[in-house]
C-alpha positions in Angstrom: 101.2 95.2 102.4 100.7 98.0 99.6 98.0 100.5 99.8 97.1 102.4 97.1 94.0 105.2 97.2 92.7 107.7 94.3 92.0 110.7 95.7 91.3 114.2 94.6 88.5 117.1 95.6 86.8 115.1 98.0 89.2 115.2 100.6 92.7 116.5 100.7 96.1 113.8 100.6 97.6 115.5 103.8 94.4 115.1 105.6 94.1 111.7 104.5 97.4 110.9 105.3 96.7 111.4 109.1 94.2 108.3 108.8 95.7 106.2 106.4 99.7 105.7 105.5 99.6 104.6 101.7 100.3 106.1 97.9 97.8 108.4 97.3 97.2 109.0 93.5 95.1 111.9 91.7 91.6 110.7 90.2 90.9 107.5 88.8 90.9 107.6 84.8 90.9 104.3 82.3 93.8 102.3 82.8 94.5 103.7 86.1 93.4 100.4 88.2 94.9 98.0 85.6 98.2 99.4 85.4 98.4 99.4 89.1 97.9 95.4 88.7 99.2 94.3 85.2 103.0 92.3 84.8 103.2 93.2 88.1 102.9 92.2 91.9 99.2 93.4 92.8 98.9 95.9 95.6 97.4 94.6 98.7 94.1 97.3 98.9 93.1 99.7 96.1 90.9 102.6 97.7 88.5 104.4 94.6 87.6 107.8 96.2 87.4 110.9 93.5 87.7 109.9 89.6 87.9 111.5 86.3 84.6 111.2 83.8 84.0 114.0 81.0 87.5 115.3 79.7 89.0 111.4 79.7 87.3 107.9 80.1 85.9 107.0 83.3 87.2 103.7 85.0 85.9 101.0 83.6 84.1 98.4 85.8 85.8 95.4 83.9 89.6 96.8 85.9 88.2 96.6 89.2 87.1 93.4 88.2 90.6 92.5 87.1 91.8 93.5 90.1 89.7 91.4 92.1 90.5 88.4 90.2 94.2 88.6 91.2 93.4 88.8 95.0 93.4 92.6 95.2 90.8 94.0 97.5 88.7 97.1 96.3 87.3 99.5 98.6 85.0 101.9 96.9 83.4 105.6 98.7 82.0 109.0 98.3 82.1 109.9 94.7 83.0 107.7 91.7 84.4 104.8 94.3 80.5 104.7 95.5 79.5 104.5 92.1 81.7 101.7 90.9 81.0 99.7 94.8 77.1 100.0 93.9 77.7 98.7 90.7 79.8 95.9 91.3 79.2 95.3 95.4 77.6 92.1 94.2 80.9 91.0 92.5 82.9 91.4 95.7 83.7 95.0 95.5 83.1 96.6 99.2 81.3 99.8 99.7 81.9 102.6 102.4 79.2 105.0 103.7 76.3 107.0 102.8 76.5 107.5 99.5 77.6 104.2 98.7 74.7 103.4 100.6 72.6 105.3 98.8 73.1 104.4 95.1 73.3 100.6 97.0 70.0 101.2 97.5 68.9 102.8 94.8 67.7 105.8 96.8 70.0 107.9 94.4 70.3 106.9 90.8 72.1 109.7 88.9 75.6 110.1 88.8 75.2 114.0 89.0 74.5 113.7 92.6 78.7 113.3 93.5 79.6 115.7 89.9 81.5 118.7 90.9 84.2 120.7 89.1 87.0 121.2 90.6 90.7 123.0 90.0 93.6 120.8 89.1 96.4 118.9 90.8 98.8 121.7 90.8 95.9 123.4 93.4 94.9 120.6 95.1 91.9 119.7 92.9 89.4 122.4 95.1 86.6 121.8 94.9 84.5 125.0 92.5 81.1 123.7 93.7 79.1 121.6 95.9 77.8 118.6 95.2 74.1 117.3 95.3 75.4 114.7 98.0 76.3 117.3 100.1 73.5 120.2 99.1 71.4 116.8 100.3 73.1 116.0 103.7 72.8 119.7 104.7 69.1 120.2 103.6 68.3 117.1 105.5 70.3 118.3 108.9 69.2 121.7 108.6 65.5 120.4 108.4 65.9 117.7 111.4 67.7 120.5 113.6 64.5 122.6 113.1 66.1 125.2 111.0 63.8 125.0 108.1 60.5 123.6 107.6 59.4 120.4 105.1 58.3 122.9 102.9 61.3 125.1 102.7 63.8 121.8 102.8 61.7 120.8 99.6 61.7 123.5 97.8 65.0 124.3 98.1 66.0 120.4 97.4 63.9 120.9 94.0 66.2 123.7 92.8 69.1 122.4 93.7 68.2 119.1 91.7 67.7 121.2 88.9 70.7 123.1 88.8 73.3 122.1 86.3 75.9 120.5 88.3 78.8 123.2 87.3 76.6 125.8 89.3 75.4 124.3 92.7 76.8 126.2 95.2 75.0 127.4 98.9 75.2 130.6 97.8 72.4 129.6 95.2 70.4 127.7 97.2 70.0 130.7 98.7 69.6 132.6 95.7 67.2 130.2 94.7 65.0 130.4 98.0 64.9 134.0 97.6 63.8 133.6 94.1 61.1 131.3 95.1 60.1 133.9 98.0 60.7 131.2 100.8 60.5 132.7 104.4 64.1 134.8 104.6 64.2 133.8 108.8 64.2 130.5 107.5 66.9 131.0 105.0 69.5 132.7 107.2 68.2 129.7 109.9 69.9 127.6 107.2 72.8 129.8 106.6 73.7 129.3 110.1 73.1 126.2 110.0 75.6 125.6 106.8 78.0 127.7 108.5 78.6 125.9 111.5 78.6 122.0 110.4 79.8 122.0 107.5 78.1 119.1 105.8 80.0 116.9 103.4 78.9 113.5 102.8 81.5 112.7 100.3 84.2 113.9 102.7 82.8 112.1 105.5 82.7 109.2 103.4 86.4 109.3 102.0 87.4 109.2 105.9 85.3 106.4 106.8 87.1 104.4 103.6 90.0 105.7 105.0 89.6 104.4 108.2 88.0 100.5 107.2 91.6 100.2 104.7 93.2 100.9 107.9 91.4 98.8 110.2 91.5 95.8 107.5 95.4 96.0 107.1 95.8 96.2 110.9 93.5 92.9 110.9 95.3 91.2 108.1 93.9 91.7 104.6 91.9 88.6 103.3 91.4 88.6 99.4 88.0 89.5 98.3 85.9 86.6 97.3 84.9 87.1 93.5 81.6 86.1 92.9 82.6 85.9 88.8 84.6 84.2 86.4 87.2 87.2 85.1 86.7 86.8 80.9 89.0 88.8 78.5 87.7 89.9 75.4 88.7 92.3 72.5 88.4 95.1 74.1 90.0 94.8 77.1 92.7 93.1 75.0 92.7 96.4 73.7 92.8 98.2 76.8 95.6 96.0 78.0 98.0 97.2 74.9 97.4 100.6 75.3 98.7 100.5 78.8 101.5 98.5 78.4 102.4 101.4 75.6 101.6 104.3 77.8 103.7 102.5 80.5 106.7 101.8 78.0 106.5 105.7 76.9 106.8 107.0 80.4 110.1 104.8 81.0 111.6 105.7 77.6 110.8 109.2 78.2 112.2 109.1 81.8 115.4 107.1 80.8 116.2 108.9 77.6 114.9 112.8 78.1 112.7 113.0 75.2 109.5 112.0 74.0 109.5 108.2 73.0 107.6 109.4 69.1 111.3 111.2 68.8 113.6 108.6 70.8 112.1 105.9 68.3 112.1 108.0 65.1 116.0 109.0 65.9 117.3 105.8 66.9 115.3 104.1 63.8 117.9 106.5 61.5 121.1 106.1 64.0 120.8 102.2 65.7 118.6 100.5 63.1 120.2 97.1 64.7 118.5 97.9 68.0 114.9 99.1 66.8 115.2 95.9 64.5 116.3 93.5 67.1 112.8 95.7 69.5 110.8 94.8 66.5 111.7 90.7 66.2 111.5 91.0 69.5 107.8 92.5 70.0 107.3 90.3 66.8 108.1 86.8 68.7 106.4 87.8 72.0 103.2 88.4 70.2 103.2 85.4 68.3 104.0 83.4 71.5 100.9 84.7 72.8 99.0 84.3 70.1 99.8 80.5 69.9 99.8 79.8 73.4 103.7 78.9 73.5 105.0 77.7 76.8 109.0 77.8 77.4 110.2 74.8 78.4 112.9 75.2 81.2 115.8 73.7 79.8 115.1 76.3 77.0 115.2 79.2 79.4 117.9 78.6 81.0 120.2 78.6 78.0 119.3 82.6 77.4 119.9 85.2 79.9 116.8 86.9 78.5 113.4 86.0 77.8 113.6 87.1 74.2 116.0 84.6 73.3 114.2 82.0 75.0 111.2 83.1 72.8 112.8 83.2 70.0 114.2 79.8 70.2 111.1 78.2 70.4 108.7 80.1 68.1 111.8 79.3 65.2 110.5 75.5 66.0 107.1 76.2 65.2 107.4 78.4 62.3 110.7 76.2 60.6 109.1 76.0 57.3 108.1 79.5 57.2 111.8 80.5 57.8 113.1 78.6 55.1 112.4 81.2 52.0 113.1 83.8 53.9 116.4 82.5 55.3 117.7 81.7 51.9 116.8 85.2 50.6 118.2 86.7 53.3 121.2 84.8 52.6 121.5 85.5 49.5 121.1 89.2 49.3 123.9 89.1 51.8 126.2 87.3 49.5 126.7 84.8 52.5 124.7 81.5 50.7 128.3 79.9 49.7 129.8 81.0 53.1 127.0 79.8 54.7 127.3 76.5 52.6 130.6 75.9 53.4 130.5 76.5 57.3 127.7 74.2 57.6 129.4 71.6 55.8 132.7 71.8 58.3 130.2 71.7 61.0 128.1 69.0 60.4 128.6 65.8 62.9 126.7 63.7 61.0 128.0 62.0 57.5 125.4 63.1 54.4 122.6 60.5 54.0 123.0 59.2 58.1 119.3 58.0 58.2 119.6 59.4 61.5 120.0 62.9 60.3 116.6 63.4 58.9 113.7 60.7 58.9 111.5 60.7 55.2 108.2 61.2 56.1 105.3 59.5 53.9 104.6 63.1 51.8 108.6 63.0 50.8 109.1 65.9 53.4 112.0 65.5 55.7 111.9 66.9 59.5 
């Protein structure tokens, strides 16, 4: 069974690795959850902890979906993962913990109350301030363990709420209390408080995803039941291309040491043959797509590679199209009397044979 889990500020990988064995990958972004899945055999579980929003698009609800559709089961907690899992838990996508609860729910609505800021992969994406979840969870405990009255707890709940997310901290809750003129025994009550248990609701929820992945592969993963009927459309077609590119980049890049844009723009001037072969290629494969073509078997097997196979049969389909452009061809090549000749040597059947070609009503022959 594969495992795969986006994770970032909420909790950190080595951490996470003690509860779970799997690939951990940085935030989820667009494309993340579909590359993971497309032309390829589907992971077993995808785990959605932390994911990317404001500086590239968020995850879009249709991948999970996707996913699900090809027997992949999605496990969704703590910050975007609990958003998507509210969203789509009636699709089949399953939810873990509090917060997931909570949006569930619809006790929390806004997607501020899991937005932080945080540093980037290189430092472990730290966390740069709280999030409302977790000002939330530590309000509420502080209140229930008598440190601070309703009054305070509200108060101080109210001005967190209100902070831009970017700036919630503890440090200005307290500020804030101070501000407000709230009891000061109350406030270093709370600082105590804060101090000694820590409270993170989205960190406590990425381990309690953590642990159901585990406890489902150690039970034997059953696909999810989709509650949907999975529907392409334009966009996602759209979607789909751009991450077949983006994949196709990486490799060229990987395998040839430079940028694709300049691998394709130098081997355009130096191996036209090979970026024209890539482009009937791509050409073919499209319009195989486009009109449904199936390979037959017998076809296959003649070519070691699929392109050929492609080829083959799309040159049925399109045979009068190729005609004119054949003949040109050959002709601009000064091949047409060749060409004339080597077909004549080769031909099996005499000239006129009915069997050679069959007059159809219009005059036609095919």
């Amino acid at each position: 069974m594969s495992v795969y889990v986006f994770l970032g500020p909420s909790l950190p990988v080595e951490q996470a690795r003690a509860v779970l064995d799997a690939h951990y990958l940085p935030p989820v972004s667009c494309g993340d959850v579909t590359e993971l899945v497309l032309d390829r055999e589907p992971p077993t579980v995808i785990g959605i902890v932390d994911g990317l929003f404001e500086q590239v698009p968020a995850v879009w609800h249709k991948e999970i979906l996707f996913a699900m559709s090809r027997g992949v089961r999605v496990v969704g907690a703590s910050s975007m993962g609990a958003l998507r899992a509210a969203e789509l838990h009636a699709f089949g996508m399953d939810g873990v913990g509090s917060v997931f609860e909570d949006f569930r729910d619809g006790r929390l609505t806004d997607d501020d109350e899991v937005t932080i800021v945080h540093a980037p992969g290189e430092d472990g994406y730290r966390p740069l301030s709280e999030a409302m979840v977790n000002l939330r969870a530590g309000l509420a405990g502080a209140r229930q363990a008598g440190a601070i009255s309703a009054a305070t707890h509200d108060a101080l709940l109210a001005a967190a709420k209100r902070t831009f997310y970017p700036d919630r901290s503890w440090g200005q809750v307290y500020a804030d209390g101070r501000e407000a003129g709230l009891p000061q025994d109350e406030l270093d009550a709370l600082r105590g408080h804060v101090r000694t248990t820590r409270p993170d609701a989205k960190r406590d929820d990425a381990l309690a995803l953590l642990a159901r992945i585990h406890d489902m592969v150690a039970e034997g993963v059953q696909p999810p039941v989709c509650a949907f009927d999975f529907e392409p459309t334009y966009y996602w077609e759209k979607l789909l291309r751009t991450v077949r590119q983006q994949r196709g980049e990486r490799a060229m890049e990987q395998a040839l040491g430079v940028p694709a844009a300049t691998a394709l723009a130098q081997l355009a001037e130096q191996r036209p043959e090979v970026t024209s072969a890539a482009l009937l290629d791509t050409l073919v494969r499209r319009e195989a797509e486009h009109l449904g073509v199936l390979v037959p078997e017998e076809i296959r097997a003649k070519h070691s590679e699929e392109g050929g196979a492609l080829r083959e049969v799309i040159s049925g389909h399109l045979r009068g199209d190729l005609t004119d452009p054949v003949l040109r061809k050959l002709e601009q090549l000064g091949l047409l009397a060749s060409a004339r000749a080597a077909l004549a040597a080769g031909r099996d059947t005499p000239e006129g044979d009915p069997q050679q070609a069959v007059p159809l009503p219009s005059g036609r022959r095919e």
